[in-house]
N, CA, C and O of each residue as an XYZ file, in Angstrom:
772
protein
N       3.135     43.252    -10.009
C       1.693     43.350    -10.209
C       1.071     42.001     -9.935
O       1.695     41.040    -10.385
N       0.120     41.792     -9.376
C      -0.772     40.809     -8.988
C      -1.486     40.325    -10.516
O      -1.781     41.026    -11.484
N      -1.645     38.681    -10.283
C      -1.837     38.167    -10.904
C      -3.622     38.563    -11.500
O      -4.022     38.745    -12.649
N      -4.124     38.578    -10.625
C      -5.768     39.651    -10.896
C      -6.237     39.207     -9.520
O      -5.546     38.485     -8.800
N      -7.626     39.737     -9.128
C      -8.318     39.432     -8.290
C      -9.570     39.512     -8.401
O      -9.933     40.499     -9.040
N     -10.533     38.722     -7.949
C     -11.889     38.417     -8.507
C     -12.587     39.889     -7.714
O     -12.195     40.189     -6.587
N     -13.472     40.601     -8.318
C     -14.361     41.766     -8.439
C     -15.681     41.532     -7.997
O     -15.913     40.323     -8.022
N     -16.593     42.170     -7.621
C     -18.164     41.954     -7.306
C     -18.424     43.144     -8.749
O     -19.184     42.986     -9.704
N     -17.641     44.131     -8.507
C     -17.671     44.792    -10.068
C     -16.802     44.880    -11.005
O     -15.793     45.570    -11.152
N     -17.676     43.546    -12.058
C     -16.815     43.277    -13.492
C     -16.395     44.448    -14.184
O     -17.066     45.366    -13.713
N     -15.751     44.817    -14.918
C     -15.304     45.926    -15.911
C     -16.230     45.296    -17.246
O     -16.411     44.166    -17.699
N     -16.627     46.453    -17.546
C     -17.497     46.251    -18.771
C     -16.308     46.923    -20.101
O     -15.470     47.724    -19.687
N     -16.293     46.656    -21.254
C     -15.540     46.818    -22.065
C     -16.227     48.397    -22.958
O     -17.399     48.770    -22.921
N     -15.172     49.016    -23.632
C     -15.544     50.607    -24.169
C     -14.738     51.295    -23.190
O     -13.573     51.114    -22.838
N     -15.980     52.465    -22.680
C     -15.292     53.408    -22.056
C     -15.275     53.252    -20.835
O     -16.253     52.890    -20.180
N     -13.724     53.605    -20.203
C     -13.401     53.394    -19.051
C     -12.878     52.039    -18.768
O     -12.654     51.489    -17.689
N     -12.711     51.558    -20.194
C     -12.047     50.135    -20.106
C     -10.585     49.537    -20.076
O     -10.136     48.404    -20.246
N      -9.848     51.163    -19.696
C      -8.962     51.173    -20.352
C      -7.744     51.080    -21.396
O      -6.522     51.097    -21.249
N      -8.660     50.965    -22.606
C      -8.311     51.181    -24.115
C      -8.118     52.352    -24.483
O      -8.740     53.294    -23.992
N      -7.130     52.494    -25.503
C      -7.447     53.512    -25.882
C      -7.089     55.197    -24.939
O      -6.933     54.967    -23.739
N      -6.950     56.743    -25.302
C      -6.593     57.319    -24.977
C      -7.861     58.278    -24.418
O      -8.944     57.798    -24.753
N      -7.978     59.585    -23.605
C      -8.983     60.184    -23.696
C      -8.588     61.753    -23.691
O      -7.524     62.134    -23.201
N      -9.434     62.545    -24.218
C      -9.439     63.797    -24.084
C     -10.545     64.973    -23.474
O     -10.761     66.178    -23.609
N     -11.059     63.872    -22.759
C     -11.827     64.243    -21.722
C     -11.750     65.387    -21.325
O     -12.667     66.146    -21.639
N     -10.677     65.880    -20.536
C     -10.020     66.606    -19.622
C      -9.171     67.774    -19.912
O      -8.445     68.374    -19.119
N      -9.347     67.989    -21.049
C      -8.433     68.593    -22.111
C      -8.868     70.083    -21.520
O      -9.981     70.265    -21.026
N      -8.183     70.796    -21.592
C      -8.364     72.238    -20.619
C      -9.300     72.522    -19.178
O      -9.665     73.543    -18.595
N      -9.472     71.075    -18.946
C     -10.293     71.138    -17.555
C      -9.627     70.938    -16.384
O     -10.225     70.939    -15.307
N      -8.276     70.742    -16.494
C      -7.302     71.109    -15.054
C      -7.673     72.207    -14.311
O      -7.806     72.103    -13.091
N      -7.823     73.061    -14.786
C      -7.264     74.185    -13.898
C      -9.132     74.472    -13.247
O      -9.358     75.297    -12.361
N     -10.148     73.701    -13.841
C     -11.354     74.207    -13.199
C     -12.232     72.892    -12.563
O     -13.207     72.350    -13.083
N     -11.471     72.502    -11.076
C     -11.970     71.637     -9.893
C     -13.340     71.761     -9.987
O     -13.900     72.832    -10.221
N     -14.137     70.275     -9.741
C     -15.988     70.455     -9.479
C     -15.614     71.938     -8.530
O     -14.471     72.271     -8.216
N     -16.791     72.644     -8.207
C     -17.065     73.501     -6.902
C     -18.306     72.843     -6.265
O     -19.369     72.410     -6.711
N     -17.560     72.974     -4.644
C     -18.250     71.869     -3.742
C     -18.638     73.125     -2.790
O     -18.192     74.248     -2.556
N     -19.922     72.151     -2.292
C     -20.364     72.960     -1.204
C     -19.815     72.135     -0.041
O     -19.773     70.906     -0.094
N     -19.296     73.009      1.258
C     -18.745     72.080      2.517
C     -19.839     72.145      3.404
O     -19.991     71.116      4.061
N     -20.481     72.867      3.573
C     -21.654     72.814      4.426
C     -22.985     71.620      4.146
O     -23.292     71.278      3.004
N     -23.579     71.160      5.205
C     -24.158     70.162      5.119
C     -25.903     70.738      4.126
O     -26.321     71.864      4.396
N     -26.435     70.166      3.439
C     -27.334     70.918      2.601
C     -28.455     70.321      3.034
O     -28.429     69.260      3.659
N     -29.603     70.998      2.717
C     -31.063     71.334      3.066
C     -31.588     71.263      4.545
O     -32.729     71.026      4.944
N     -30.499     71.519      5.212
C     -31.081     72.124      6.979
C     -32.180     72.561      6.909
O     -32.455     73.507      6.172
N     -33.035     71.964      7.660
C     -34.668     72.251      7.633
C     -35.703     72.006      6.457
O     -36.804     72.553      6.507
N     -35.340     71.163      5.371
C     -35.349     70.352      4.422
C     -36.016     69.285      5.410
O     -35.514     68.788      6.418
N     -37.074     69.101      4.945
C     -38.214     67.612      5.617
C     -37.620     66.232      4.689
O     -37.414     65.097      5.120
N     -37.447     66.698      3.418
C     -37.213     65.625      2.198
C     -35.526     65.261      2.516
O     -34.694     65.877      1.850
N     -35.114     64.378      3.414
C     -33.963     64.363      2.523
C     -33.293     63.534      1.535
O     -33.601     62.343      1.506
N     -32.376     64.001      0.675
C     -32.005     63.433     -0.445
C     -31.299     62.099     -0.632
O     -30.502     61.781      0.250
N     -31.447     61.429     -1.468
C     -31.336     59.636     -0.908
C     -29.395     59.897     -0.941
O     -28.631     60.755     -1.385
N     -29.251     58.376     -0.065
C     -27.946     58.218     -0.416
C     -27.424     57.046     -0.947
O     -27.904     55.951     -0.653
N     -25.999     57.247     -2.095
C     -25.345     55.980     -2.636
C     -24.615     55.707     -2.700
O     -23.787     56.590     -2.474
N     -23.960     54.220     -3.070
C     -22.591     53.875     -2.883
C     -22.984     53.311     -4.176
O     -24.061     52.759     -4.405
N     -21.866     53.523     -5.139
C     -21.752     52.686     -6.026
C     -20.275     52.578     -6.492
O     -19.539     53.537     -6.261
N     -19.767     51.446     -7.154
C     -18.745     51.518     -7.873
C     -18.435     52.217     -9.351
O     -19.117     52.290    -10.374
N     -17.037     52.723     -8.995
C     -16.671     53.655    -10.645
C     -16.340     52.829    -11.357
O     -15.438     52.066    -11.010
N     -16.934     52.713    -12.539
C     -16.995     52.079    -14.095
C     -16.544     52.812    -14.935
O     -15.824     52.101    -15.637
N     -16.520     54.377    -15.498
C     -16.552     54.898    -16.545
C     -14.986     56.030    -16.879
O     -13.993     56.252    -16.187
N     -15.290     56.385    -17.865
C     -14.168     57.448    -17.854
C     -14.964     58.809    -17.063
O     -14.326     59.638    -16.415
N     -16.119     58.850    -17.207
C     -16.708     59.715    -16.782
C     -16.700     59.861    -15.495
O     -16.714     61.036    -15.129
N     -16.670     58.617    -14.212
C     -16.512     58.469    -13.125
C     -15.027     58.606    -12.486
O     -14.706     58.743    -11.305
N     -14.424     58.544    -13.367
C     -12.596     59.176    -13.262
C     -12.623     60.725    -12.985
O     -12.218     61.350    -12.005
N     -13.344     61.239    -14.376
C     -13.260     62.778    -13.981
C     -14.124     63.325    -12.704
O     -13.746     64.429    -12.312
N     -15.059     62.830    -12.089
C     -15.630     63.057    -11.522
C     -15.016     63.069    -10.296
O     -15.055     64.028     -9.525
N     -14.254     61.672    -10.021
C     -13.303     61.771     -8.951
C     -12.049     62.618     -9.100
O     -11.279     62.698     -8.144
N     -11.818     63.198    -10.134
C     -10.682     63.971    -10.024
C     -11.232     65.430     -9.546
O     -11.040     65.977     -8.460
N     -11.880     65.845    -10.531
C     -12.655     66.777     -9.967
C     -12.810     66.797     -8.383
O     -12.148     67.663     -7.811
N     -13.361     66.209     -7.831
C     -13.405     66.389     -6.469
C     -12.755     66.059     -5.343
O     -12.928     66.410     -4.176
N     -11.768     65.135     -5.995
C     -10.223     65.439     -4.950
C      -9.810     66.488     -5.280
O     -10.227     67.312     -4.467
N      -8.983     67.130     -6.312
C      -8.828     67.947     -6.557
C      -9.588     69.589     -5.690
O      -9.172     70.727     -5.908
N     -10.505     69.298     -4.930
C     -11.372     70.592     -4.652
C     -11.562     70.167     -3.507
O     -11.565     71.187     -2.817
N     -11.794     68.929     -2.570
C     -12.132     68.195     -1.266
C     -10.505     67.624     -0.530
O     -10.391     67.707      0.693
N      -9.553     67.174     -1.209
C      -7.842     66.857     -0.714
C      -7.008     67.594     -0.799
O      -5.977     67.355     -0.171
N      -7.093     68.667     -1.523
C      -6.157     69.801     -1.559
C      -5.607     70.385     -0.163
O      -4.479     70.548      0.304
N      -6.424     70.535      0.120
C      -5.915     71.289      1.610
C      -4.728     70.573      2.746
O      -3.866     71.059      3.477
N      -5.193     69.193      2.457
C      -4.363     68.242      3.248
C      -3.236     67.423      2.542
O      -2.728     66.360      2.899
N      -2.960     68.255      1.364
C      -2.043     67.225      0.322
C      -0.795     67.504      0.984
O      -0.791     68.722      1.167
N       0.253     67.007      1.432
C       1.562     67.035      1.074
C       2.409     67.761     -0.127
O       3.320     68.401      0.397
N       2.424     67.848     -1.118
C       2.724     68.982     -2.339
C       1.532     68.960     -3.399
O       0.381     68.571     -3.199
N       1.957     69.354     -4.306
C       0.595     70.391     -5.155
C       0.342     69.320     -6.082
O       1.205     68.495     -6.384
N      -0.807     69.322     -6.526
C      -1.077     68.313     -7.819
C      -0.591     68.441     -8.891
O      -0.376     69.506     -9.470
N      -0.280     66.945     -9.410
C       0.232     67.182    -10.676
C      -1.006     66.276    -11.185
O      -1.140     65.058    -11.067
N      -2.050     67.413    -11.912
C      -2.967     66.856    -12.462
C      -3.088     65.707    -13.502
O      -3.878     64.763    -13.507
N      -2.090     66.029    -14.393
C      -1.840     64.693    -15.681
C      -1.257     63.221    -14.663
O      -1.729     62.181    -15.122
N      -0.680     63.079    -13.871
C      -0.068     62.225    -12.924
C      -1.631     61.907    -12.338
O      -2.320     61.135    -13.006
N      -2.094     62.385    -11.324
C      -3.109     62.094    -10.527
C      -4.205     61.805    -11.388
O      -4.880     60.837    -11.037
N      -4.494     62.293    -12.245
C      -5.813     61.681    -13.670
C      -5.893     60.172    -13.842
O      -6.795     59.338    -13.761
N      -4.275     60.149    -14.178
C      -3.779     58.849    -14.786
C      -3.918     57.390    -13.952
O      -4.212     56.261    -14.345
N      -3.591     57.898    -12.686
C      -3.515     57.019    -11.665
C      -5.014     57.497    -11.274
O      -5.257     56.302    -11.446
N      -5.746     57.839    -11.063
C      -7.239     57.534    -10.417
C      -8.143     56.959    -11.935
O      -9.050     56.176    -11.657
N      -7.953     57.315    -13.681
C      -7.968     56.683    -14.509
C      -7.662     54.554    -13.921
O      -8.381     53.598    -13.630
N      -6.228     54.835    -14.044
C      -6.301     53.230    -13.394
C      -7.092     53.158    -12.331
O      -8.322     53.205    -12.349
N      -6.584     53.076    -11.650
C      -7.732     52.325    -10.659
C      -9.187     52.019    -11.252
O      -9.598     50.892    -10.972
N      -9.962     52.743    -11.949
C     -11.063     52.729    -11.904
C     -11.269     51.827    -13.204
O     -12.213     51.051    -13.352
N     -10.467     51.997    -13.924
C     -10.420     50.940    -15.505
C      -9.811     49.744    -15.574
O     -10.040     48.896    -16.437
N      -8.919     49.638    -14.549
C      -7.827     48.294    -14.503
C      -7.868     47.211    -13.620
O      -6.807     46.738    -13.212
N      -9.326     46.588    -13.142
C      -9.810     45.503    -12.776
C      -8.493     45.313    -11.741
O      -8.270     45.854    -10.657
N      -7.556     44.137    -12.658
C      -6.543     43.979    -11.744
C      -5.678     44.482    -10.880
O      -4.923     43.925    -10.082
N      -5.956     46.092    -11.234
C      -5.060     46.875    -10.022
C      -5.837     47.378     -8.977
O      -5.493     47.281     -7.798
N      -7.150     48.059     -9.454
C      -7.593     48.155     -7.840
C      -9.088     48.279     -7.785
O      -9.777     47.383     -8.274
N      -9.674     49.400     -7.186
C     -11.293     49.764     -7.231
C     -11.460     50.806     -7.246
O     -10.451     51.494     -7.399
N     -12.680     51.456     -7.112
C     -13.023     52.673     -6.686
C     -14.479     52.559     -6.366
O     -15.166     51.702     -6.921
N     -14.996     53.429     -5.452
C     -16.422     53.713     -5.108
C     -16.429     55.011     -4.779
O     -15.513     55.719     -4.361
N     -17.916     55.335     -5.084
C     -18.171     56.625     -5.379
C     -19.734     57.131     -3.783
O     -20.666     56.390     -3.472
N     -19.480     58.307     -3.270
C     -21.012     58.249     -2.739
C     -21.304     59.391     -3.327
O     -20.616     60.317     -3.755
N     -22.642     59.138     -3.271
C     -23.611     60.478     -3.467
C     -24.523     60.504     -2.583
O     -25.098     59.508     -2.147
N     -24.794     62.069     -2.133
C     -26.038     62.268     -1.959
C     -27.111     63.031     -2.505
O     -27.025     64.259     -2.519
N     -28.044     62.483     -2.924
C     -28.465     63.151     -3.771
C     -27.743     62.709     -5.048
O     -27.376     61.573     -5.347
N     -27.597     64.043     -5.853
C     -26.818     63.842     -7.460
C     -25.410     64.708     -6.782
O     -24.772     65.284     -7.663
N     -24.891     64.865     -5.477
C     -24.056     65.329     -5.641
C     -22.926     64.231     -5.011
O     -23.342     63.387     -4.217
N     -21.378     64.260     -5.407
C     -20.501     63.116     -4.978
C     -20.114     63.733     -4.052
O     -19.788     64.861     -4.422
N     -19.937     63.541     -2.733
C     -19.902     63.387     -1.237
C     -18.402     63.071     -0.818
O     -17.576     63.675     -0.133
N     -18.397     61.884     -1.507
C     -16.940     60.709     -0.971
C     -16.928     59.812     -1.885
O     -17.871     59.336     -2.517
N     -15.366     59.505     -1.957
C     -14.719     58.476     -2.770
C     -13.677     57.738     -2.108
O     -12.747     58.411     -1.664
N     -13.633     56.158     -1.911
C     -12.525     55.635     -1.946
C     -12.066     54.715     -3.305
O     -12.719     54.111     -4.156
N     -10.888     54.879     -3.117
C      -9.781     54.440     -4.091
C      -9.085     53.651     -3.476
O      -8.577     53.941     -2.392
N      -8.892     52.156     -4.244
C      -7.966     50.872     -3.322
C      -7.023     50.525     -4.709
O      -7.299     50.657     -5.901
N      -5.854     50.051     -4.064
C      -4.910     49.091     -5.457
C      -4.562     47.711     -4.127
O      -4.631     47.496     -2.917
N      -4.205     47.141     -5.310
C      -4.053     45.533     -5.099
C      -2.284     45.265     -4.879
O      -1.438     44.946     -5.714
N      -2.173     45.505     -3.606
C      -0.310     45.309     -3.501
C       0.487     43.897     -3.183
O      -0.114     42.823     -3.154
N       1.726     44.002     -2.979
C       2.361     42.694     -2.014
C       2.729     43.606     -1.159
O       2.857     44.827     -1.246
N       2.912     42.693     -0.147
C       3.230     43.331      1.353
C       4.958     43.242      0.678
O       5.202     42.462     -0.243
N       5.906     44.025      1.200
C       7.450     44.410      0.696
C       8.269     43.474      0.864
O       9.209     43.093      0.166
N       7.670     42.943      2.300
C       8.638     41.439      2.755
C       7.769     40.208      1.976
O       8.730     39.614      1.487
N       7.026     39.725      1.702
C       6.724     38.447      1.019
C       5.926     38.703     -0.015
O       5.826     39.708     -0.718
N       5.280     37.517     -0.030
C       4.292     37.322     -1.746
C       2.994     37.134     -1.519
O       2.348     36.606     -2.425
N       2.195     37.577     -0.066
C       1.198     37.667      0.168
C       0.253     39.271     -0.417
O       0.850     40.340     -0.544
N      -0.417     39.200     -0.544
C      -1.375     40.492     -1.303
C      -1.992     41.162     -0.037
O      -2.136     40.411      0.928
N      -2.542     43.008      0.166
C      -3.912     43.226      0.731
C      -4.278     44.310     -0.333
O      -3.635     44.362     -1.382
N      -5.002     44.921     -0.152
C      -5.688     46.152     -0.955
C      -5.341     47.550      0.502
O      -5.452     47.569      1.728
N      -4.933     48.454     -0.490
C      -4.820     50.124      0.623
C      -5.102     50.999     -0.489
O      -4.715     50.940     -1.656
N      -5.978     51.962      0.203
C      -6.437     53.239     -0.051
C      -5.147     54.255     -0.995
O      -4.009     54.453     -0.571
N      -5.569     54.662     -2.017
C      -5.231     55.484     -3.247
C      -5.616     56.980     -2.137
O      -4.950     57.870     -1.608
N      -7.118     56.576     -2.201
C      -7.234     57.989     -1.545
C      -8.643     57.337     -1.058
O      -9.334     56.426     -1.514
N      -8.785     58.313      0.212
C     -10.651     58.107      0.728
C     -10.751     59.548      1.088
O      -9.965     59.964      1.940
N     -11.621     60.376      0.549
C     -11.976     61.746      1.090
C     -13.581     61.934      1.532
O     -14.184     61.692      0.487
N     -14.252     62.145      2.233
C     -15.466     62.266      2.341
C     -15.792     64.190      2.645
O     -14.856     64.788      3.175
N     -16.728     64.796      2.389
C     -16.999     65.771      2.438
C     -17.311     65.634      4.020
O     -17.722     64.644      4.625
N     -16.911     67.266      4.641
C     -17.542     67.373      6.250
C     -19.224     67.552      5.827
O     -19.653     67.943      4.741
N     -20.051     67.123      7.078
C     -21.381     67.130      6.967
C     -22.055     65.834      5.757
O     -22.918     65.997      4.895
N     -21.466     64.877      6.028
C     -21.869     64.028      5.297
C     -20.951     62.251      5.824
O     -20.443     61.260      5.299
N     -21.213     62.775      7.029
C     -20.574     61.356      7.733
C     -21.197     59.909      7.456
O     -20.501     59.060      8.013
N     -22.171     59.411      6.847
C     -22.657     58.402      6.545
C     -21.770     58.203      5.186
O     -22.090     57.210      4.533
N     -20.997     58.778      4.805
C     -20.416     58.259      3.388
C     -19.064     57.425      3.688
O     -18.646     56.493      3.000
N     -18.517     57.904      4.754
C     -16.802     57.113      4.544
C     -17.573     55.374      5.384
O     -17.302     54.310      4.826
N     -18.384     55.376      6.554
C     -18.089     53.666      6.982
C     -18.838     53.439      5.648
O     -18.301     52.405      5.253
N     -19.755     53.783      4.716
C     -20.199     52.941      3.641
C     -19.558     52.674      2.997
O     -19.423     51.456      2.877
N     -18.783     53.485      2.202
C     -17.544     53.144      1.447
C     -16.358     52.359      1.826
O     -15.817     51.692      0.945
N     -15.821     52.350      3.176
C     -15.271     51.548      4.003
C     -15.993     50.177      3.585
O     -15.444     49.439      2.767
N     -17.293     49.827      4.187
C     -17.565     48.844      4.199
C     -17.639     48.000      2.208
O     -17.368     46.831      1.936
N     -17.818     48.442      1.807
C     -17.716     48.338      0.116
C     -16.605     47.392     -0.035
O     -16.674     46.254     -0.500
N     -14.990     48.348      0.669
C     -13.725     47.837      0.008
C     -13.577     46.884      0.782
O     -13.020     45.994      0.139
N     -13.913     46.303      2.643
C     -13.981     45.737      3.179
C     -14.952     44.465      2.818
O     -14.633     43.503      3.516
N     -15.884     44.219      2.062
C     -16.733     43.202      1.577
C     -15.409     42.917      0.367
O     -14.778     41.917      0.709
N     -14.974     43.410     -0.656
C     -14.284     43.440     -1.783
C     -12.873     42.476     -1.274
O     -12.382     41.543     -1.908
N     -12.441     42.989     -0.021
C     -10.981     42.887      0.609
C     -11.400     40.906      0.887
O     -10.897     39.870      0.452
N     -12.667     41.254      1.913
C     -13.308     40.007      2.312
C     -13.757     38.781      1.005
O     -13.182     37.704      1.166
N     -14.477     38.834      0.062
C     -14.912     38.611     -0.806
C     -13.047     37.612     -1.534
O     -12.959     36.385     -1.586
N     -12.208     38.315     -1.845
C     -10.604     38.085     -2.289
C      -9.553     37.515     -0.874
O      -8.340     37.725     -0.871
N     -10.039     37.021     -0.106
C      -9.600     36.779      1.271
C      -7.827     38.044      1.800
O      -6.832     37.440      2.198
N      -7.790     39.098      1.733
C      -6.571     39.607      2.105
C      -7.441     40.769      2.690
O      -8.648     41.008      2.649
N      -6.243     41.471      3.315
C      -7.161     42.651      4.452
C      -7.198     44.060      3.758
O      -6.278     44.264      2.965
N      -7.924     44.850      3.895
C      -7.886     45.681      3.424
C      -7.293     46.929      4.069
O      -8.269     47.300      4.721
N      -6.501     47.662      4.271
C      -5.395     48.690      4.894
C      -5.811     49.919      4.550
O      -5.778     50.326      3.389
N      -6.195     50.536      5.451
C      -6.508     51.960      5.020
C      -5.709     53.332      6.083
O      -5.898     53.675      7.250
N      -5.055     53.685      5.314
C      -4.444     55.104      6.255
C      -5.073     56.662      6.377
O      -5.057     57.700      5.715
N      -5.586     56.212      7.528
C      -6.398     57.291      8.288
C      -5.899     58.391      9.043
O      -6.635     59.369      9.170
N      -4.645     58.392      9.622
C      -4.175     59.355     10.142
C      -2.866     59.952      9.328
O      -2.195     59.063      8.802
N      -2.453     61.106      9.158
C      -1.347     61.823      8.559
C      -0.430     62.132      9.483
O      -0.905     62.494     10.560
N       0.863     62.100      9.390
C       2.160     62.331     10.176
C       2.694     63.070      9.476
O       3.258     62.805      8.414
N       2.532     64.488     10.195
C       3.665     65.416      9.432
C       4.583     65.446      9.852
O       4.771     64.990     10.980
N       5.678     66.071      9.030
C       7.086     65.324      9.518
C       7.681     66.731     10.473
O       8.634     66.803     11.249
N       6.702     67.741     10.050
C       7.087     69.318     10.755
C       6.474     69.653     11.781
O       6.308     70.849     12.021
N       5.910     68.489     12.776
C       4.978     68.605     14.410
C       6.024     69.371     15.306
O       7.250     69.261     15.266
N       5.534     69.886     15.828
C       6.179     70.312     17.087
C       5.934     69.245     18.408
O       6.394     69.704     19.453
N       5.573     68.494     18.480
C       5.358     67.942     19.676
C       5.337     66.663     19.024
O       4.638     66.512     18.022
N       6.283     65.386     19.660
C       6.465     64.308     19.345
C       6.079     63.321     20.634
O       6.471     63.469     21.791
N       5.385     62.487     20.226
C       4.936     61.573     21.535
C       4.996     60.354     21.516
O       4.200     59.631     20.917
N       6.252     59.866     22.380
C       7.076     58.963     22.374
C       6.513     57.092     23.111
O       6.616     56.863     24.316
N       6.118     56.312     22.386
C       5.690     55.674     23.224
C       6.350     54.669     24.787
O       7.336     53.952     24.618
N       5.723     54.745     26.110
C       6.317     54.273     26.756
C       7.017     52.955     26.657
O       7.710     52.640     27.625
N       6.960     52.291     25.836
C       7.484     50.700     25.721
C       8.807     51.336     25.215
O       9.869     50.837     25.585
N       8.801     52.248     24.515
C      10.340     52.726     23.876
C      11.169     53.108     25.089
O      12.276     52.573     25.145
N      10.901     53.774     25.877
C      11.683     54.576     26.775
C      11.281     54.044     28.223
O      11.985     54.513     29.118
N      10.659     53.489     28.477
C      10.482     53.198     30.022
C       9.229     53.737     31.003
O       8.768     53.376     32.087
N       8.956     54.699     30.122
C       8.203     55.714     30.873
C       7.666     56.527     29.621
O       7.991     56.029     28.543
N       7.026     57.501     29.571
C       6.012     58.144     28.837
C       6.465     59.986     29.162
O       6.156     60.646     30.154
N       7.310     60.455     27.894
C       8.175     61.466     27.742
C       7.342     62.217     26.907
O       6.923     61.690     25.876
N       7.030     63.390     27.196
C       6.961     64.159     25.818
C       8.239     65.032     25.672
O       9.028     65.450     26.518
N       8.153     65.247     23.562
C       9.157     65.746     23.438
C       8.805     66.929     22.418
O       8.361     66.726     21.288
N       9.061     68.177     22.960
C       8.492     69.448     22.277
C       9.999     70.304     21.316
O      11.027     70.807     21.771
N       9.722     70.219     20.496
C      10.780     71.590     19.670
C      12.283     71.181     20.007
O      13.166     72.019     19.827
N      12.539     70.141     20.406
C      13.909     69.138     20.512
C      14.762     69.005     21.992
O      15.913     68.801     22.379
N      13.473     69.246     22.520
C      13.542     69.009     24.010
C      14.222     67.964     24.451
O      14.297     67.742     25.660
């Protein structure tokens, strides 16, 4: 664990300070926010402001669970283990020294969230910050470069880079694409061709 790293958002002490236990959540597993995926008020003259702010609270934990839970599901790798995933998006958002979180909205509704922790790279004793999770709702593309840019001021601000994994590699593709520096030439390789 890293020694700490200086914040643009201090942790305020109480809730979400990580003291103490919560029961917040207490029979609320099994019932995810419900999100709308479609982009809202098409033909709407007014539209609804947008924000980035950082998560402070216990309340801003559930909120992000809630909506991974209902917005990452689809693309998870295996099934949630809600008490596990609470706990760990809990940290992040309460434990200064381990990582961050930011929240968007538009409107009063949450859009997108990224989630960063504070690592060492495996080979030395240098630090960067990488993504817990970043999900943004479709129809609401102004939320991930803002939030991007957030952990990137934060990353900047603590001088180490900030790492974010954007693309998924499943390990069950049918089509593998080999780069030419490996082989000489530029092969594709289908179903174990």
């Amino acid at each position: 664990m890293a020694a700490g790293f200086p914040s643009r958002h201090a942790k305020r002490g109480g809730e979400g300070s990580g003291a103490g236990g919560t029961t917040v959540l207490a029979g609320e597993f099994g019932n995810p926010l419900t999100l709308s995926l479609s982009p809202p008020g098409r033909g709407n003259p007014v539209a609804p402001s947008c924000l980035i702010r950082a998560a402070e609270s216990e309340a801003d934990a559930v909120a992000i669970f809630r909506f991974l839970c209902a917005a990452a599901t689809p693309v998870l790798h295996c099934p949630i283990n809600h008490e596990k995933s609470f706990a760990e998006i809990r940290r992040v958002v309460a434990e200064r020294d381990y990582g961050f979180a930011y929240l968007a909205f538009e409107g009063t509704e949450l859009v997108g969230t990224l989630g960063a922790i504070f690592v060492s790279w495996w080979y030395g004793d240098d630090h960067f910050f990488t993504d817990r999770w970043f999900f943004t709702l479709p129809g609401h593309r102004w939320a991930g470069p803002r939030l991007l840019a957030e952990g990137d001021a934060i990353a900047r601000e603590v001088g180490v880079p900030l790492i974010v994994n954007l693309k998924q590699r499943r390990t069950t593709a049918a089509t593998t694409f080999v780069q030419p520096l490996l082989l000489g030439e530029s092969r594709r390789i289908a179903n174990g061709e």
